[in-house]
N, C-alpha and C positions, 0 to 999 in steps of 0.2 A: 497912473498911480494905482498901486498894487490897493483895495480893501482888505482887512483883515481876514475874510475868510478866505480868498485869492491868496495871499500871501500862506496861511498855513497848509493850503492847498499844494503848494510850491516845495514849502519843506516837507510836509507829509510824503512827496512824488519822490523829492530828493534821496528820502532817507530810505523809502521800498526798492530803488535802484541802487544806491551802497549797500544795501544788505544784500542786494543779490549777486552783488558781485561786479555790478557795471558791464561795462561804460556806458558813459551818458550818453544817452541818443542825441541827432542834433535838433530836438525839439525842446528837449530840456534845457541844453546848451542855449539856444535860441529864447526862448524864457528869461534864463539868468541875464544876461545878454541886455534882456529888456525890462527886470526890473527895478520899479521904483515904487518906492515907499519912504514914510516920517523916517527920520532916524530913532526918532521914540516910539514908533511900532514895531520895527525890527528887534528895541528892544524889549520892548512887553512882548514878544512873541518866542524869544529868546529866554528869555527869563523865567516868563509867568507860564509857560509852558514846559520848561526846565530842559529843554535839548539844546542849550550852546554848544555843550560840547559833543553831543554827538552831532551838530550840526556844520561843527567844524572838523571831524571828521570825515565828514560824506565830502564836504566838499573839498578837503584834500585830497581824500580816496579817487574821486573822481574827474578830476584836475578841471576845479573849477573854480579857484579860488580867483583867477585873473579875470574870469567876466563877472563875477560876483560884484553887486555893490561895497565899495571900501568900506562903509561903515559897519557894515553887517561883516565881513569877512575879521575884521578886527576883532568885533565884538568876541567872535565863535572862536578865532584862531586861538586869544588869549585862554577863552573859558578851556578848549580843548588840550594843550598845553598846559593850564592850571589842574585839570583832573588827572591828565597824565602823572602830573607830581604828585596829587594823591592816592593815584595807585599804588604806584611806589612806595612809598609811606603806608599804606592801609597792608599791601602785601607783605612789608616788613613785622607790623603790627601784630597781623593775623600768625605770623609764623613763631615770631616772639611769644606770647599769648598760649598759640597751640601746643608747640611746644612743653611748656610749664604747664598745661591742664592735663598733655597728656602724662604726663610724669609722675603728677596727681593720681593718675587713674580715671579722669574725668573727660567721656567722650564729650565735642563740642563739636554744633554742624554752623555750619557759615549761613546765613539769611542771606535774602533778596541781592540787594549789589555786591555784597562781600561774596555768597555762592558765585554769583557770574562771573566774580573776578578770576577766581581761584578754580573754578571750573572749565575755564577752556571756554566759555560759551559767547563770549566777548569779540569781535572781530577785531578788536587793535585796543591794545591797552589806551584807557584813557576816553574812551566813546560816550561812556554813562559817568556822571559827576555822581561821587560819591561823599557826602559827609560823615560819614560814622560806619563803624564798621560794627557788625551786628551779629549776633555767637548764641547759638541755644544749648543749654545744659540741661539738664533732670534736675527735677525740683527736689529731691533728693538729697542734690551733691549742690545744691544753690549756696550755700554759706562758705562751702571749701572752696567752691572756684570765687567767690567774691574773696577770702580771703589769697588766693594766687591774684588776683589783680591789683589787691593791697602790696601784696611783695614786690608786685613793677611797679610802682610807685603810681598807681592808679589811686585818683580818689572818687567816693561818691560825689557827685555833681548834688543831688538834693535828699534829705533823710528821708525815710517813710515813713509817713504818715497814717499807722495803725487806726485812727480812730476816725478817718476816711470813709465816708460815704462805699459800702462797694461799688457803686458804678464809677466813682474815680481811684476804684485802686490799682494801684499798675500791676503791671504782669510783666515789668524790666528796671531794671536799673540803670541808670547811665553812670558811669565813668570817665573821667578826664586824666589826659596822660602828662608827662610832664611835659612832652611838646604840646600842650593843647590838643591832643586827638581824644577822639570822643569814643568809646567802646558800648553799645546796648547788649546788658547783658540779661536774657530772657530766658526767661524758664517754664511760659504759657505762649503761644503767639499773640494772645489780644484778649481781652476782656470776656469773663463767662458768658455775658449777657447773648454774644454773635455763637454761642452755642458747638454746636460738633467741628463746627470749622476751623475753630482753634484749640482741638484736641491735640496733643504730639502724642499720642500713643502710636507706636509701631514706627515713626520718623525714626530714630534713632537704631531700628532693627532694616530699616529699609535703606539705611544712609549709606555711602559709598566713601573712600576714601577721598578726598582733594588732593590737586599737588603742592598745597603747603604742607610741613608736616604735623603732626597733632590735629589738624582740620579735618571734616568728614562733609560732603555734599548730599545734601538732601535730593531722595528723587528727583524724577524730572516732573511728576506730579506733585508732589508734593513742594517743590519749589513754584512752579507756575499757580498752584493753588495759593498760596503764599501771597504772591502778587496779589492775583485776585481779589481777594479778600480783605488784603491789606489795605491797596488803593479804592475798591468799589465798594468799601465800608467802612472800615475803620479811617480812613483818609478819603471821603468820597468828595471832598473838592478835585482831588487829583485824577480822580476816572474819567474827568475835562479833560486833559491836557496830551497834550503829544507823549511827553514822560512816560503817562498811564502806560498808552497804546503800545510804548515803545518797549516798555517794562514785560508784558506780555509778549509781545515778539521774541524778545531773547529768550525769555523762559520757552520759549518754544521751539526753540532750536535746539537745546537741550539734549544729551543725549539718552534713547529712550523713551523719548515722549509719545505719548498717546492721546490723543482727546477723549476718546472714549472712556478712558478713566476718571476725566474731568469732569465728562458729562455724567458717569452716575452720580456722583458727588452734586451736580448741580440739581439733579433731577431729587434726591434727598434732600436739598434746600427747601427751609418755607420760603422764605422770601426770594429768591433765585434771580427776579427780573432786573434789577442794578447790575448784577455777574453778569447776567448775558448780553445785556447791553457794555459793557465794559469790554468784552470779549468783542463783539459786532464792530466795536471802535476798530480794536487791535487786528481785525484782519482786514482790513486797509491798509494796512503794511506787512503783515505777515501771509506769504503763499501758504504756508503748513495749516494758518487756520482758517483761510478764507478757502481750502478743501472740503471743512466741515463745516464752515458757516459760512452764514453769507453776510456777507461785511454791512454794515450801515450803509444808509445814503448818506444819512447826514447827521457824523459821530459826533458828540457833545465837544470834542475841540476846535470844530466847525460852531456851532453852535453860539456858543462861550467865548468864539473868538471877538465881537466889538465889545465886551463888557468889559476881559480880557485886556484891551489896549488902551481905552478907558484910563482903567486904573492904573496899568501898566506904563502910563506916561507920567506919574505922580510917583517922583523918588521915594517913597516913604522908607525912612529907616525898615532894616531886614526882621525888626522884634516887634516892628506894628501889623508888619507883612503876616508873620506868622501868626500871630494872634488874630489878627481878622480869618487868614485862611481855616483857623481852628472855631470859630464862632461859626463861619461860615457850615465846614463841617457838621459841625454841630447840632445845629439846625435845621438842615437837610437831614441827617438821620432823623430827628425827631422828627422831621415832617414826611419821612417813606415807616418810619418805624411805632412812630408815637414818642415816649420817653419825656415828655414835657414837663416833667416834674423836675426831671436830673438836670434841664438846662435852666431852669426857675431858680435850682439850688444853684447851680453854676453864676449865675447871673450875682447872688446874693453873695457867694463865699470870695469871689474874685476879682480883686482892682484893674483894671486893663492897665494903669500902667504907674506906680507908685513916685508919687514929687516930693523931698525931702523938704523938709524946711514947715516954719508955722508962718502965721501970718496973713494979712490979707492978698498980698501977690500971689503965695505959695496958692491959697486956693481959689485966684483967680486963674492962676493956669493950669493946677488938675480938674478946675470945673471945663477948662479950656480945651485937655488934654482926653477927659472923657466924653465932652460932646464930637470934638472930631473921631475918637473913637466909633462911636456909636454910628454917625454918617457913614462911615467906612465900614465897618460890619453889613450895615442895613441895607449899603449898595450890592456889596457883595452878595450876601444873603437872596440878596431878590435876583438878583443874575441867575440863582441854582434854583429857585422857585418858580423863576418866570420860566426857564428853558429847558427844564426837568418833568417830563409829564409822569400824570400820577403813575399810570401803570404802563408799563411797557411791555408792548407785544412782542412775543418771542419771535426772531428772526433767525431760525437756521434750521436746517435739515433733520432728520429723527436718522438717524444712525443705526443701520443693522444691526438687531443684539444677539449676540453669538448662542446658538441652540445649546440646550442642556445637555451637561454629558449624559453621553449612552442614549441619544435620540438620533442622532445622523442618521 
């Protein structure tokens, strides 16, 4: 019987061999073969580490679905199958969308999954489950393209909130379409607070066309930086997870890519040590970056993985899910960054989860609904405090910097 960290061990091996191309050796084969695991680990592993569907890719890619346990092969085939169709869909979107911004006048570069999609950098449409599809404009031309998404019958998902604390003030909009698809429409990449990282100065001068049309592809650094920073900060639950690792692997096939671009960028970081560890995950699957780094022993999806299945065997609706992953967040930034204040205001300004009705029931189960709340958060929370050390040692090579002109 597979342990959780044996089991992510399995799919991390899986998905370093479908990215290269294959085939499976017969050791790997011999694994699959042989394992077993709950069927409720396979699916908190699946899940709460977010690769079903690229995990039902690898093991199609690699014809391996037949020695694969049934319940896992199900699981991934459907997730895999279900993202394909939102490609489909996203890539429609994106073109519809582009389209009408370009007409505007309004360049728009595709973010994190929506670049991969539209960029060629994907090995088989469908690999990375995509929920929303995500567009940066110039802060500039923000009201003109908000109004082109009004004319495809897009609407705001939630008003803004002017009188918003700055540290909760967004830097996107979300939009819903009239099939229910979800548009982020961003015009900073993330919050002032994370500093130079989420500058888009020069993005837009360095962008490349996509082959959707009115879309434009962000660098290959400046997409991988994206990830980065996305997941190993502003989303630093997710620098756990296969996802994270995986998220950086593609961005790094990219074309054009350089690490050493990244790395000045890192080395400009105050806080740099989450990045590099985030990066140290990612080259356990990535050959490109385990050249310049040296991969972890033992990357936080290792880690994270029995907390991970833990909770990952408790079906919790997908809006408790989130909301715990974002407390969770939450609180880990405050505890690598400080910010204690902004989660003390969080804590005060927001209900985990609103019970209509008066009465004594009604507040015998939002007393009921907040205390399970709370257990859930605080398990979470302690999973990224207990297995997060404070400071992390940087793990990778210093990289030759290129002599100043006119010195050779």
């Amino acid at each position: 019987m597979l342990n959780p960290v044996q089991l992510r061990r399995l799919l991390a091996r899986t998905l370093r061999i479908a990215l290269d191309g294959g085939p499976a050796h017969q050791q790997l084969i011999e694994r699959w073969s042989q394992a077993e695991a709950r069927p409720e680990s396979w699916y908190a592993a699946l899940t709460w580490d977010g690769v079903g569907a690229a995990v039902g890719w690898a093991l199609s890619a690699l014809d391996l679905r037949t020695v694969a346990p049934p319940e896992l092969d199900d699981l991934a085939a459907e997730a895999y199958d279900e993202a394909r169709r939102q490609c489909v869909q996203q890539a429609a979107d994106l073109e519809r969308i582009g389209v009408e911004l370009e007409a505007a006048g309004i360049p728009a570069i595709t973010l994190k999954g929506s670049a991969l999609l539209v960029g060629n950098v994907l090995p088989a449409l469908g690999m990375r489950w995509m929920n929303d599809v995500d567009i940066l404009v110039p802060e500039a031309q923000l009201e003109q393209a908000e109004w082109v998404l009004e004319s495809l019958d897009y609407l705001r998902k939630t008003p803004r909130d002017a009188s918003a604390p700055e540290v909760f003030r967004p830097y996107h909009d979300t939009f819903v379409g009239p099939a229910a698809q979800t548009v982020e429409l961003h015009w900073r990449l993330g919050p002032p607070r994370w500093g130079e990282g989420w500058d888009v100065d020069g993005w837009f001068a360095r962008a490349e066309p996509a082959s959707v049309p009115g879309a434009q592809l962000p660098s290959a650094m400046d997409l991988f930086w994206h990830f980065l920073v996305h997941d190993a900060r502003n989303h630093a639950w997710s620098s756990g997870s296969l996802r994270a690792a995986l998220d950086l692997t593609l961005a790094a096939r990219a074309k054009g890519f350089a690490f050493a671009d990244v790395l000045n960028r890192l080395e400009a970081d105050p806080r740099p040590e989450p990045l590099l560890e985030a990066v140290g995950d990612a080259a356990n699957l990535s050959p490109i970056l385990a050249s310049e780094v040296e991969p972890r022993p033992l990357p936080r999806y290792l880690r994270l993985a029995g907390w991970r299945d833990s909770i990952g065997r408790r079906h919790w609706k997908t809006e408790r899910v989130s909301e715990a992953i974002a407390w969770g967040a939450t609180l880990e930034r405050a505890r690598r960054y400080g910010l204690w204040r902004g989660v003390v205001d969080r804590a005060v300004r927001i209900i985990p989860e609103a019970v209509p009705g008066q009465g004594v029931l009604a507040s015998f189960k939002r007393a009921f609904l907040t205390l399970r709340h709370v257990a859930f958060v605080g398990v979470l929370a302690g999973s990224h405090i207990l297995s997060i050390p404070a400071n992390t040692a940087r793990r990778r090579r210093q990289l030759p910097r290129p002599a100043p002109p006119g010195t050779a």
